[in-house]
C-alpha positions as CSV (number, residue, x, y, z in Angstrom):
1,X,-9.1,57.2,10.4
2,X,-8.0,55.1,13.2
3,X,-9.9,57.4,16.1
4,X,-12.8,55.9,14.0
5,X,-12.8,52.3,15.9
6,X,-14.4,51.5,18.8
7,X,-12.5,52.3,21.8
8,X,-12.7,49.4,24.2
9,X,-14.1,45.8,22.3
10,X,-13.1,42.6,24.1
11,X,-13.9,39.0,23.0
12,X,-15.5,36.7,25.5
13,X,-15.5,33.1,24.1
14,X,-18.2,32.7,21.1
15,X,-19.6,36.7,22.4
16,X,-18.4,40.0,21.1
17,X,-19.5,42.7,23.5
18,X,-18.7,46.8,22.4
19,X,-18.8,48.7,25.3
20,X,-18.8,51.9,23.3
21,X,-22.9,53.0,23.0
22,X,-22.2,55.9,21.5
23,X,-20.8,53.9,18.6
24,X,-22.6,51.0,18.5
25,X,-26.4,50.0,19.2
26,X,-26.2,47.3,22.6
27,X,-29.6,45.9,21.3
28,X,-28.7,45.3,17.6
29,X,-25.4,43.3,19.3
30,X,-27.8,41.6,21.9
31,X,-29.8,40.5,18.8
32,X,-26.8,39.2,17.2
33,X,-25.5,37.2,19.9
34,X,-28.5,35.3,20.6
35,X,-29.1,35.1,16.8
36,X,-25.3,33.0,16.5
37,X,-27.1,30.8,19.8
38,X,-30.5,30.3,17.4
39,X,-28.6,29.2,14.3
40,X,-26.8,26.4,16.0
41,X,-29.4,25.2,17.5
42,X,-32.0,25.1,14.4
43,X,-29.2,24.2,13.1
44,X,-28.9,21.3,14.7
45,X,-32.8,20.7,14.4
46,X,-32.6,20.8,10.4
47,X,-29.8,18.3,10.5
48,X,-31.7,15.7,12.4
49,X,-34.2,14.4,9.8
50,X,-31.5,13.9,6.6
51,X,-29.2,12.3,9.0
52,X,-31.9,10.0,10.9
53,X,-32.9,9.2,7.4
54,X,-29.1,8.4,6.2
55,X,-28.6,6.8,8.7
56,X,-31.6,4.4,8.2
57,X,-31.4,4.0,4.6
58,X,-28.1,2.7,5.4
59,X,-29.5,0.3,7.8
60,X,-31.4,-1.2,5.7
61,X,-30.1,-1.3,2.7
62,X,-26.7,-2.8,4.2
63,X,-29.2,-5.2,6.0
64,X,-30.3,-6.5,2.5
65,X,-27.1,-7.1,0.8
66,X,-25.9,-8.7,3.9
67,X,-28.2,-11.1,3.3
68,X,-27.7,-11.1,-0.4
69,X,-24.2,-11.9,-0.5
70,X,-24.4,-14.6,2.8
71,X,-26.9,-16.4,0.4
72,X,-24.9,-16.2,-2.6
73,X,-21.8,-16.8,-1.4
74,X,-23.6,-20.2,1.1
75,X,-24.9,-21.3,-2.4
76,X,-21.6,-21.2,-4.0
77,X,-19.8,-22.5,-1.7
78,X,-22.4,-25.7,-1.1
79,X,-22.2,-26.0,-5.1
80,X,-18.7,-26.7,-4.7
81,X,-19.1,-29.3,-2.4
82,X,-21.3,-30.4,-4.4
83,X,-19.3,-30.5,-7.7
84,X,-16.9,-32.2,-5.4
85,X,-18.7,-35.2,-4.0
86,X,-19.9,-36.0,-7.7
87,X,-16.6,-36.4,-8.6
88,X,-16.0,-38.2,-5.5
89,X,-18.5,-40.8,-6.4
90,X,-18.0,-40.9,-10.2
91,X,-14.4,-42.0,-9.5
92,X,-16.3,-44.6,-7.2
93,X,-18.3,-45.7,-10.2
94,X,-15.3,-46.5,-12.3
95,X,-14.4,-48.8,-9.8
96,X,-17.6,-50.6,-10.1
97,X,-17.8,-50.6,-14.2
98,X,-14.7,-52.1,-13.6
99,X,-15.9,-55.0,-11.8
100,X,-19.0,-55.6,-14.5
101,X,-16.9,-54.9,-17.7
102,X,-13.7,-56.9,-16.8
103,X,-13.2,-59.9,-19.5
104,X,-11.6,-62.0,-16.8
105,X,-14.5,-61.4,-14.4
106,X,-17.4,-62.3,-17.4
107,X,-14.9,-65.2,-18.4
108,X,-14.9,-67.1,-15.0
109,X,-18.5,-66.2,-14.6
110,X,-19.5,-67.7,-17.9
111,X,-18.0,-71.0,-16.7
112,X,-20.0,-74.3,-16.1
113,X,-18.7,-75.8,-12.9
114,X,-20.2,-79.4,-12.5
115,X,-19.0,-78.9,-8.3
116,X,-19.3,-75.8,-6.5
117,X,-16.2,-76.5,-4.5
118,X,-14.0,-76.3,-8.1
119,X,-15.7,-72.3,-8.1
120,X,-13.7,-71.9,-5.0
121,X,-10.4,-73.5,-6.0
122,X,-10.0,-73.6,-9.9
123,X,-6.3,-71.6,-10.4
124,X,-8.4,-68.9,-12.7
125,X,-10.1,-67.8,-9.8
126,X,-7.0,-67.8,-7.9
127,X,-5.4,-65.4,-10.4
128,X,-8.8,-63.3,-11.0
129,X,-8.5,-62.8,-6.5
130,X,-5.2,-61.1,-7.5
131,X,-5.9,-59.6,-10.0
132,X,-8.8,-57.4,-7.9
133,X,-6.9,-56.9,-5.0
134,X,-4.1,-55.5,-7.0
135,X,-6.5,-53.0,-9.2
136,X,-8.1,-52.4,-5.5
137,X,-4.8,-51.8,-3.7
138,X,-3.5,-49.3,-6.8
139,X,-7.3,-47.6,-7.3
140,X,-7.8,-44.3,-5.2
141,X,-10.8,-46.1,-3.7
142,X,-9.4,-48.4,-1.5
143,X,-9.6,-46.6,1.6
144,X,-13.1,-45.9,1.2
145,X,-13.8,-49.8,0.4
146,X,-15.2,-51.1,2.6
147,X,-16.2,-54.4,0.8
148,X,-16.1,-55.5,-2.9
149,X,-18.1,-59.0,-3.8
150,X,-18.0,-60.5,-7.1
151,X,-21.1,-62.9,-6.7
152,X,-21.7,-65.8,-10.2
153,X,-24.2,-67.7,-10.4
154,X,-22.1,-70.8,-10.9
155,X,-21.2,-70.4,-7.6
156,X,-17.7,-68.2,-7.8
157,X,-17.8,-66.0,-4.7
158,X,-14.9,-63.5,-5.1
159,X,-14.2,-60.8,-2.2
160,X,-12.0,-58.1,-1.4
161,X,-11.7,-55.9,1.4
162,X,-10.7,-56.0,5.0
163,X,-14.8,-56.8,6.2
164,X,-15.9,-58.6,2.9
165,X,-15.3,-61.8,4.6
166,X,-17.7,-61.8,7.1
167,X,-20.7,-60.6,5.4
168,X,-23.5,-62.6,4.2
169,X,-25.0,-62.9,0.7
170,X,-28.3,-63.9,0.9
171,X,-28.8,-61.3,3.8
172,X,-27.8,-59.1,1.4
173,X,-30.4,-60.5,-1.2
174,X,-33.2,-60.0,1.5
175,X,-32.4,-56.0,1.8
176,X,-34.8,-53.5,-0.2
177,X,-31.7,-52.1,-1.2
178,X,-30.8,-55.1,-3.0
179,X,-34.0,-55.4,-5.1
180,X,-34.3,-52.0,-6.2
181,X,-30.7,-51.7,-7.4
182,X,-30.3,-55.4,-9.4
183,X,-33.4,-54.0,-11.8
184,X,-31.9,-51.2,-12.3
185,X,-30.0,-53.1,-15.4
186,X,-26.5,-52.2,-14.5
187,X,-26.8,-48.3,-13.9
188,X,-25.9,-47.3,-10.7
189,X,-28.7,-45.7,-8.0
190,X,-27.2,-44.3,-4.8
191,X,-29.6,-44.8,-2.7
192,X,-27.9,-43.6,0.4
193,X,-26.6,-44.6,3.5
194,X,-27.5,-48.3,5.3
195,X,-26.0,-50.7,8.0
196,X,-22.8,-52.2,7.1
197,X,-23.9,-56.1,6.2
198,X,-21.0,-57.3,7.5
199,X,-20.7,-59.3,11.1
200,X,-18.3,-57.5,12.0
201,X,-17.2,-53.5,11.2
202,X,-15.0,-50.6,11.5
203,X,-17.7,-48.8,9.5
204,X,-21.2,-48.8,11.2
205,X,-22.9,-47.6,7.6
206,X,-22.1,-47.9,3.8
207,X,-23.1,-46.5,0.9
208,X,-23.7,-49.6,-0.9
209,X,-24.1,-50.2,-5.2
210,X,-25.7,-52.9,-6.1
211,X,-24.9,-54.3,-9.8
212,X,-26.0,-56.8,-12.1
213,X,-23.1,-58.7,-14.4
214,X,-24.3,-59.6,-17.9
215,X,-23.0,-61.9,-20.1
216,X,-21.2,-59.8,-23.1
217,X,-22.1,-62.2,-25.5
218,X,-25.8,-62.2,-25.2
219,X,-27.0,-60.3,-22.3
220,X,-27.9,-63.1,-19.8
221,X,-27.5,-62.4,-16.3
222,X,-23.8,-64.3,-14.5
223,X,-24.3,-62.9,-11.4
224,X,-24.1,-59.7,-9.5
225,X,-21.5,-57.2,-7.6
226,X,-21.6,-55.2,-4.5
227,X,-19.5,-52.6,-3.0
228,X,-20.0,-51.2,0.1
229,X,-18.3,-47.6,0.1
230,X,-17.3,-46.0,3.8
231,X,-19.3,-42.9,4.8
232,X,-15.9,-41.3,4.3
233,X,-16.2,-41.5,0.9
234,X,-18.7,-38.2,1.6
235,X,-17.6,-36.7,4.7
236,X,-13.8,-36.4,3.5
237,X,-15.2,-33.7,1.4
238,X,-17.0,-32.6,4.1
239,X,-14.3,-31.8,6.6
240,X,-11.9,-29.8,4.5
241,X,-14.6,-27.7,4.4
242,X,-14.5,-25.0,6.8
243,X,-18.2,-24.6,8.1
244,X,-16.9,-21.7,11.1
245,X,-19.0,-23.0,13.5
246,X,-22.2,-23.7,11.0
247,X,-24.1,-26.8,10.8
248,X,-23.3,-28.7,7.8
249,X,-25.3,-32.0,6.7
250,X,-26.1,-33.7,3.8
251,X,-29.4,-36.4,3.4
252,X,-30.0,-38.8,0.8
253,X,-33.8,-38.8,-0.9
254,X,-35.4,-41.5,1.9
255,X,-34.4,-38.7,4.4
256,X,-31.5,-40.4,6.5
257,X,-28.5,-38.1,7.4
258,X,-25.2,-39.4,4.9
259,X,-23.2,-36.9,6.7
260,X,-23.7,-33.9,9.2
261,X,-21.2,-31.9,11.7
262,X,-22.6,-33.7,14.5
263,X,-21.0,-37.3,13.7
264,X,-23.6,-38.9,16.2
265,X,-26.3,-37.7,13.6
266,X,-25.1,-40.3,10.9
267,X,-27.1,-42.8,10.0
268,X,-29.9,-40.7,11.6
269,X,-33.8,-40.5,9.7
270,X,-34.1,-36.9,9.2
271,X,-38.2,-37.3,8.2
272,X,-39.5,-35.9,11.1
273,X,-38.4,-32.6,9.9
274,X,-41.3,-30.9,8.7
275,X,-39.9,-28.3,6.5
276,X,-38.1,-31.2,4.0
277,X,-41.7,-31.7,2.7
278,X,-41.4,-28.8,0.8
279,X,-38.2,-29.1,-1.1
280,X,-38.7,-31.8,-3.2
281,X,-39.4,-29.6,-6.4
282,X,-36.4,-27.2,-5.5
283,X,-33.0,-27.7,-6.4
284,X,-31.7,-25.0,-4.1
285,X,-32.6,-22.2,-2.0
286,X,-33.4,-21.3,1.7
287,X,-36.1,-21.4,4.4
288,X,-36.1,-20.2,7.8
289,X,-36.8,-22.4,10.6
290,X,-37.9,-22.4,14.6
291,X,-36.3,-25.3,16.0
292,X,-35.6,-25.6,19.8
293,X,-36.7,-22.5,20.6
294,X,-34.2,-21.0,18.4
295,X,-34.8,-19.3,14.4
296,X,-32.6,-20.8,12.3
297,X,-31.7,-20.8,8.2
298,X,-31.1,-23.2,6.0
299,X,-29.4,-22.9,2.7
300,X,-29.6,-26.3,0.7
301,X,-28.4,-27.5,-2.9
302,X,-29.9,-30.9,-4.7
303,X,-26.9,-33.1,-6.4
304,X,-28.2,-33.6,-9.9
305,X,-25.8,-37.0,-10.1
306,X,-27.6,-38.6,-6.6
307,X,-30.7,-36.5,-5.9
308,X,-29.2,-35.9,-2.3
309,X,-29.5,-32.6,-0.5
310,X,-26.9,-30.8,0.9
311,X,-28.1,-28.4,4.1
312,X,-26.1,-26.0,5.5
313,X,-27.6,-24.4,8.6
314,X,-26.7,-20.4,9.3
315,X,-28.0,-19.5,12.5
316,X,-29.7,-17.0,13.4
317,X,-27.7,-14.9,15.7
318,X,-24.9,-14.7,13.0
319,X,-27.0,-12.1,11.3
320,X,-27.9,-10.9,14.5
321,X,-24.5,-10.2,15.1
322,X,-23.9,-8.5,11.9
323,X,-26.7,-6.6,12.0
324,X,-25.9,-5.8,15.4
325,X,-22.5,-4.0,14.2
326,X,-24.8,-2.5,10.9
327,X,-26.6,-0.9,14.0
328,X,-23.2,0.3,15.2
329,X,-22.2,2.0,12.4
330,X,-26.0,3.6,11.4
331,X,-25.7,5.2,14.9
332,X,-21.6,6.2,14.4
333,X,-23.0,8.2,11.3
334,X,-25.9,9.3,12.5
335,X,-23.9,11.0,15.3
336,X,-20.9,11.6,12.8
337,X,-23.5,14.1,10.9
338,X,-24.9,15.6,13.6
339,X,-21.0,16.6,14.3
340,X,-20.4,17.9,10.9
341,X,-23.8,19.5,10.9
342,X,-22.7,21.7,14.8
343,X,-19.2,22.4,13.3
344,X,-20.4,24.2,10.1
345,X,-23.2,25.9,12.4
346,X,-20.5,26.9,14.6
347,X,-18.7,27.9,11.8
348,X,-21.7,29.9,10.3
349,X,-21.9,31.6,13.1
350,X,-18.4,33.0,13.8
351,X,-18.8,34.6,10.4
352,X,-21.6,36.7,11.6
353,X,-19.4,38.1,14.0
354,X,-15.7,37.7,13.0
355,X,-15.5,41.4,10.9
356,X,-14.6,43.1,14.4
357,X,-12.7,40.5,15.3
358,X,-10.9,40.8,11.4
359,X,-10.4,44.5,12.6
360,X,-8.8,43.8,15.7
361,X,-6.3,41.3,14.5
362,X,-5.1,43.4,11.0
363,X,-4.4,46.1,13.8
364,X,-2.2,43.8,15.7
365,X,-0.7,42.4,12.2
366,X,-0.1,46.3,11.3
367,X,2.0,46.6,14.7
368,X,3.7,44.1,13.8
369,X,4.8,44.6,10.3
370,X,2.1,42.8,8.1
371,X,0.6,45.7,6.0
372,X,-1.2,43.1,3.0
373,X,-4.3,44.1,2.2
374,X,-7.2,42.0,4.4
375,X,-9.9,42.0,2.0
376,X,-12.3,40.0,4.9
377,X,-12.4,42.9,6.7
378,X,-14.2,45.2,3.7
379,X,-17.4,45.7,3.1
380,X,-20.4,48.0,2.3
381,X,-21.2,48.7,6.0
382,X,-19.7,50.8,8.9
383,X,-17.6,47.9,9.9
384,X,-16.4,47.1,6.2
385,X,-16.0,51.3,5.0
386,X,-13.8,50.6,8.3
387,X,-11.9,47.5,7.3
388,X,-11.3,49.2,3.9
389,X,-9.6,52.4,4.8
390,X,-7.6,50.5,7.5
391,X,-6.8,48.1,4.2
392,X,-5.5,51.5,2.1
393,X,-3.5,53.1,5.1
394,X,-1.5,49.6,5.3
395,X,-0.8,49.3,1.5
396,X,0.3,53.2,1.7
397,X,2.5,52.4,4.8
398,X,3.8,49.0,2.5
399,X,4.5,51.4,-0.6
400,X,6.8,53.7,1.2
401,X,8.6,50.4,3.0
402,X,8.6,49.1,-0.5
403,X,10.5,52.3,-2.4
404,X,13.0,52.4,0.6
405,X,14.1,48.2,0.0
406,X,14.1,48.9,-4.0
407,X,16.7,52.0,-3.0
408,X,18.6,49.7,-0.6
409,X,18.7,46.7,-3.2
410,X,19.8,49.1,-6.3
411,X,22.9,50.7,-3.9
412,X,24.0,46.7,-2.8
413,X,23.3,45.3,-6.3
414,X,26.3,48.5,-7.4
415,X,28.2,47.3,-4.8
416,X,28.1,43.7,-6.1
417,X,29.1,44.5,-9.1
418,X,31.6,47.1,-8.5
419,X,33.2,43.9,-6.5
420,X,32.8,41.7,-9.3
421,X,34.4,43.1,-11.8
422,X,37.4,43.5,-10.0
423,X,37.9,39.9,-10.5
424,X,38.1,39.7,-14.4
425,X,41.4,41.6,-14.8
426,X,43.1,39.8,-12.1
427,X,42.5,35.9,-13.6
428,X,42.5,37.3,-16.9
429,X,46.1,38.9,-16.3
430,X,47.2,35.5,-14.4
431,X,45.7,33.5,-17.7
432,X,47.5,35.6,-20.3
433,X,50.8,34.8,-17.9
434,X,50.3,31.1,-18.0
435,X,49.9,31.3,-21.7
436,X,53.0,33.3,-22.0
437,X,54.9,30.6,-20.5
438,X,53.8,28.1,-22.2
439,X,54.5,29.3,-25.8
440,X,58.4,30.2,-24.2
441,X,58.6,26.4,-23.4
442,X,56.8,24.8,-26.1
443,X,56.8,25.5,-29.8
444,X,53.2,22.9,-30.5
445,X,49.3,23.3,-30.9
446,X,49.4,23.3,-27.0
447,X,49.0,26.9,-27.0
448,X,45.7,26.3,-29.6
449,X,44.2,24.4,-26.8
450,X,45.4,26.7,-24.1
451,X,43.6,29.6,-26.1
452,X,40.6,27.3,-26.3
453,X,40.3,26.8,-22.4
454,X,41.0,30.8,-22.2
455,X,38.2,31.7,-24.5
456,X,35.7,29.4,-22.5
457,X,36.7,30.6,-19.4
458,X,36.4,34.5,-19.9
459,X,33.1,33.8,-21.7
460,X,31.8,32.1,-18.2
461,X,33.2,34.7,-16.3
462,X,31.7,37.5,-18.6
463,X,28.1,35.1,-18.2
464,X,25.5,38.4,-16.9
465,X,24.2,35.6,-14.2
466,X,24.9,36.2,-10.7
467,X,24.4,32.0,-9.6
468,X,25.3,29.2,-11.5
469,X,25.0,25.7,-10.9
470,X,27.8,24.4,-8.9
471,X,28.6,21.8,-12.2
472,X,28.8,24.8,-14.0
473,X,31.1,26.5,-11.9
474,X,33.0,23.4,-11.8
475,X,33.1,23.4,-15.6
476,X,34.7,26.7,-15.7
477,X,37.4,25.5,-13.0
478,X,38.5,22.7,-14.7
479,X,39.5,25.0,-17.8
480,X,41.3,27.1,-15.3
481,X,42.8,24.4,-13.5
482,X,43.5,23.0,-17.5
483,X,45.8,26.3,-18.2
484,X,47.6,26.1,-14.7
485,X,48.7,22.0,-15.7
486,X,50.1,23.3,-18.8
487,X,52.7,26.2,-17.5
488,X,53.7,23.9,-14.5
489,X,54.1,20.7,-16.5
490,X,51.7,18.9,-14.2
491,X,53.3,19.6,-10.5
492,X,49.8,19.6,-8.9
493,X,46.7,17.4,-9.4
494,X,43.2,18.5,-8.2
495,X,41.1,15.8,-7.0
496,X,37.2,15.9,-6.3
497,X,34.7,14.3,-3.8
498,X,30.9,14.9,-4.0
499,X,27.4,13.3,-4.8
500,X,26.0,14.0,-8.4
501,X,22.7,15.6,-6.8
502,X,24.5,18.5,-5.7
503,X,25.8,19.6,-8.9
504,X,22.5,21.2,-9.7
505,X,22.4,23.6,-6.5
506,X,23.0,27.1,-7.5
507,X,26.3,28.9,-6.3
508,X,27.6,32.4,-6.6
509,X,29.9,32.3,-10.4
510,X,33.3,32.5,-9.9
511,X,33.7,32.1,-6.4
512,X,36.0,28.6,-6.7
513,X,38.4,30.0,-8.9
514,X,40.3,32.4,-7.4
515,X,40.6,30.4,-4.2
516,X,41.9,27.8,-6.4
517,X,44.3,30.3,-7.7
518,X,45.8,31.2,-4.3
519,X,46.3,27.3,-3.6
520,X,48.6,27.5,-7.0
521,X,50.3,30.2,-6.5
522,X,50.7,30.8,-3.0
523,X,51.1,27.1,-1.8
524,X,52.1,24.7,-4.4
525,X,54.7,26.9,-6.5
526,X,56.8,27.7,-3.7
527,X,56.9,24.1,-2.7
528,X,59.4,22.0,-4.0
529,X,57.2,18.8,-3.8
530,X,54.3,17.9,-6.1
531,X,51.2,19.6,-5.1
532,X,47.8,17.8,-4.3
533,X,44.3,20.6,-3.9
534,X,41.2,18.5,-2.5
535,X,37.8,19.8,-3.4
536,X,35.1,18.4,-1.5
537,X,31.3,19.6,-1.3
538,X,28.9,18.1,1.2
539,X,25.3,19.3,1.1
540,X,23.7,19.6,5.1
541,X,20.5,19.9,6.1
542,X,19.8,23.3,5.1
543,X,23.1,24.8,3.9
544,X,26.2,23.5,1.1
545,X,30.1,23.5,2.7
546,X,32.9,23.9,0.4
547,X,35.8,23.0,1.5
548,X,39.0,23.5,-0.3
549,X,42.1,22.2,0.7
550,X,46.0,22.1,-0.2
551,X,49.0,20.1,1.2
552,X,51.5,23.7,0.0
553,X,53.5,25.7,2.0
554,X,51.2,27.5,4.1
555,X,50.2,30.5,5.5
556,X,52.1,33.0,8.1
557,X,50.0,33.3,11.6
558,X,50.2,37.1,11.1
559,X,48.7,37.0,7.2
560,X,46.0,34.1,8.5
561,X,45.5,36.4,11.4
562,X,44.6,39.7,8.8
563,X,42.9,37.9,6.0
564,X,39.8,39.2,6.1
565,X,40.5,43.0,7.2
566,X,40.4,45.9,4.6
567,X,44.5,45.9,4.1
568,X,46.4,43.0,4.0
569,X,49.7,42.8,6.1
570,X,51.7,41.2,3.4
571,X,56.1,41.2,3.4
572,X,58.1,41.7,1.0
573,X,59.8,39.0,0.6
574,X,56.7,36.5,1.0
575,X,53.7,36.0,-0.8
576,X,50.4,36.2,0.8
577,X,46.6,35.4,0.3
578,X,45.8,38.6,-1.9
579,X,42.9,41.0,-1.2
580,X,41.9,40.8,-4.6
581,X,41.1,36.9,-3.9
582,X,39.8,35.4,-0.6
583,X,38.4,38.9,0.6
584,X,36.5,39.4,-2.2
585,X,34.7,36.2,-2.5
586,X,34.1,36.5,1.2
587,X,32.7,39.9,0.7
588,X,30.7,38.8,-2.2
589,X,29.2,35.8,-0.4
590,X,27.5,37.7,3.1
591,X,26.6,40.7,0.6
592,X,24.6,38.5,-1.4
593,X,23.6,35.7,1.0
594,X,23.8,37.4,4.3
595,X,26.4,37.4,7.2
596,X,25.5,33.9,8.7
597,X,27.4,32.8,5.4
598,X,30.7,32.9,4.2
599,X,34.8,32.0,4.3
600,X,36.7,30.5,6.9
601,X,40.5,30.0,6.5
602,X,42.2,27.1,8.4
603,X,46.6,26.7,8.3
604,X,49.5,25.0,9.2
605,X,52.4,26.6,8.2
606,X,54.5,23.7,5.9
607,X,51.7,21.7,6.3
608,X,48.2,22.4,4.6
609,X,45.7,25.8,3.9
610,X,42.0,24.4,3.7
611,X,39.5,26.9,2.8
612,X,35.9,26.7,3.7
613,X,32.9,27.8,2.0
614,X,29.2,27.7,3.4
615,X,26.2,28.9,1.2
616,X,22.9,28.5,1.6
617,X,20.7,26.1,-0.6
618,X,17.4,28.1,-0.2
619,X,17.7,29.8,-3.3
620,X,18.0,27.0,-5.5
């Protein structure tokens, strides 16, 4: 079957060449090389349109939410500045109805002063003076007064204010301001921003309310009140907004400029703007605007409480900008497909010639011991019948490796157990010995419970599992360990050290035990001293160490030296580390886990024996 392939096929980049003719038709390859070349490239051709297209749609229809959302979100945020300047000048207002509704003010008003001079000095005008500076010092509106006038016609004159002083009342009279707002019957009009009436200012313009003050009685007319608010009554509001480098401005309805970025611009007519002609039915919206050779866009909301317009101007080149990078990333994925679209052609194409390729490389896996079936390399032509019986010989070869493991398995898993069971009459005759000693020293239920820990054990130990988990194991030591307390009256304690995770790793059963036993026997009894065994378990990064460790009597260099071998050298007259114990679990271990695992036995003679184990934790 093999003398069937091609004798001589090499693999030259993205080409496949046989140079075998008498097995293969050179044409019929040619054909298939240049087709692999063709379906990239038309590949590539098909791909062009959908991702052009993609690419656009995304374009534009980023483009237009862009603009979407820049126009919502300008319009939300201008309606909460907005909502925040009403408030600004409603709490203005209540300072004003404060000034027309206040009994004291309508009571020294309604007063008939026969001199002018007694207006100016009578002690209830005195004590009304305090009275409004105090409610102007304690109202929220002082800093933005500019100037409050209480004005009677029986002559009281009552100010407040740092520039009240110097302003002018009949100027005031003269201004259109004043004779639009005194018929307005005491409702407030802002009209907007003017000059500051006073002589001298800190404040170049006001926002001034002009009130009438009616008698409560019966309506007549005592006077009037003005209060000229600061500009940054308005642009306080202004400024915590954060424009990021966009115009902000606000006008009033006869087109002046209350506020705008530009602080110059206050005060400013804004008229000669064409484009405000056409807002004066809108509440809100946007226009677009060539100004100074530049495009510009304005987004503007009307204040229902003034009539005033805020602007707030979004140039141009900010959505250049964006749609600038919307560019960007239409281009990334227009080239981004064309890159998955040459990848799956490339990937196309080395389909169309990987089966000899397949062939080659299961040959090499073969050599080197991989005999599972390939089923890429089958298939209903001469290449595939190939690939197929190439694909039987393997799983043939596989079979036969197969039956000679399951023979080699069945001998080691006798082994094991022949090894095993060796163990059960030894701790079982040991048991029955510790039991017998304890019902010669104690007549009491002591030997109930010592019976108890017996039948637990030997049903662990009889358990048909070859791994536990190491609490389980530990379980079955501490009855052991339980029986041992009893017949020496508590000469050793056996102390513990490890992290609760471990406890579920699986170890080989009864592998703890008889080590323990040793420590008993062989170290503590003959000691005079009280006994201590450590049992620590650490878990490393891919293995779990054991070690077990007692403070007895020792073992001889010679029996340390012979552990491990087939007989131990043991004397006499001195008890050593039996072959039944420490050998066997050794053996047992590397049989079952392999050699890199095992025992190791460390000693001082009078000192200490510590025992170590290593297992694996790869077969948890």
């Amino acid at each position: 079957m093999l003398e069937d392939l091609p004798k001589n096929i090499e693999k030259d980049n993205l080409n496949i060449r046989v140079i075998n003719l008498k097995k293969f038709n050179f044409l019929g390859l040619f054909k298939i090389i240049t087709l692999k070349r063709k379906l990239i490239f038309y590949f590539l051709i098909i791909s062009f349109i959908p991702s052009f297209l993609i690419s656009n749609f995304y374009y534009f229809d980023e483009g237009n939410l862009l603009e979407e959302y820049t126009e919502k979100n300008t319009i939300n945020n201008l309606t909460y500045i907005v909502n925040n300047m009403d408030k600004r000048l409603k709490t203005a207002e209540q300072l004003s109805d404060w000034t027309i509704i206040n009994r004291s003010t309508n009571k020294m008003l309604n007063i008939n002063y026969i001199d002018k001079t007694d207006a100016k000095t009578s002690i209830e005008l005195i004590e009304l003076q305090e009275n409004i500076d105090d409610i102007l010092l304690s109202s929220s509106m002082e800093k933005f007064t500019a100037s409050l006038i209480i004005k009677g016609n029986n002559g009281v004159d009552i100010r407040a204010g740092k520039e009240a002083e110097v302003i002018n009342t009949d100027e005031i009279k003269n201004t259109q301001w004043y004779k639009v707002q005194i018929k307005n019957k005491g409702y407030i009009d802002w009209m907007g921003i003017y000059k500051n009436p006073a002589k001298i200012y800190r404040s170049k313009y006001v926002l001034p309310v002009i009130r009438p003050i009616f008698d409560n009685r019966n309506k007549n007319t005592l006077g009037w009140t003005f209060i000229g608010f600061k500009v940054s009554l308005i642009s306080e509001v202004f400024e915590k907004y954060e424009t990021k480098g966009k115009d902000l401005f606000i006008i009033d309805h006869n087109g002046n400029i209350i506020y705008h970025t530009d602080s110059d611009l206050i005060g400013l007519s804004a008229k000669k703007k064409s484009y405000l002609s056409n807002l004066k039915n809108k509440d809100k919206g946007s226009l677009i605007v060539e100004e100074d050779n530049q495009r510009k866009k304005f987004y503007y909301l009307k204040s229902e409480l003034t009539n005033w317009i805020v602007f707030q101007e979004l140039q141009h080149s900010y959505l250049d900008r964006q749609k600038r990078t919307l560019i960007f990333l239409s281009v990334l994925i227009f080239f981004l497909s064309l890159f998955i679209s040459l990848t799956i052609a490339i990937f196309l194409s080395n389909n169309l010639t990987k089966p000899l390729v397949n062939i080659k490389e299961k040959m090499e896996e073969i050599s080197f011991g991989d005999f599972d079936r390939n089923k890429n390399i089958e298939g209903e032509d001469e290449l595939g019948l190939l690939g197929r019986g190439i694909n039987n010989m393997s799983e043939n070869i596989q079979k036969l490796l197969d039956d000679l493991v399951k023979e080699e398995n069945k001998k080691r898993d006798i082994e094991f157990k022949m090894l095993q069971t060796q163990i059960n009459p030894h701790f079982l005759y040991n048991t029955l010995n510790a039991i017998k000693w304890i019902a010669i020293m104690q007549r009491s239920t002591v030997i109930s419970e010592s019976i108890t820990s017996l039948g637990r054990f030997i049903r662990g130990s009889l358990n048909d599992s070859k791994e536990i988990t190491i609490s389980e194991e530990l379980n079955l030591l501490n009855d052991y360990i339980k029986l041992m307390k009893m017949r020496y009256r508590d000469k050793f304690s056996v102390n513990y050290k490890y992290n609760e995770h471990v406890l579920n790793r699986k170890i080989l059963k009864l592998i703890l035990q008889p080590i323990v036993e040793n420590a008993i026997f062989h170290g503590i009894e003959p000691k005079d001293d009280f006994g201590i065994i450590l049992i620590n378990i650490k878990e490393k990064e891919n293995f779990i160490e054991i070690e077990i460790e007692d403070n007895g009597v020792g073992i001889e260099e010679v029996d340390l030296n012979n552990i491990f071998l087939k007989t131990n050298i043991k004397s006499k007259k001195r008890r050593g580390y039996s072959q039944i114990g420490i050998k066997n679990i050794n053996e047992r271990i590397k049989l079952y886990y392999g050699n890199s695992f095992g025992i190791s036995v460390k000693s001082v003679r009078h000192e200490f024996t510590k025992v170590l184990i290593r297992i694996p934790i790869s077969r948890i």
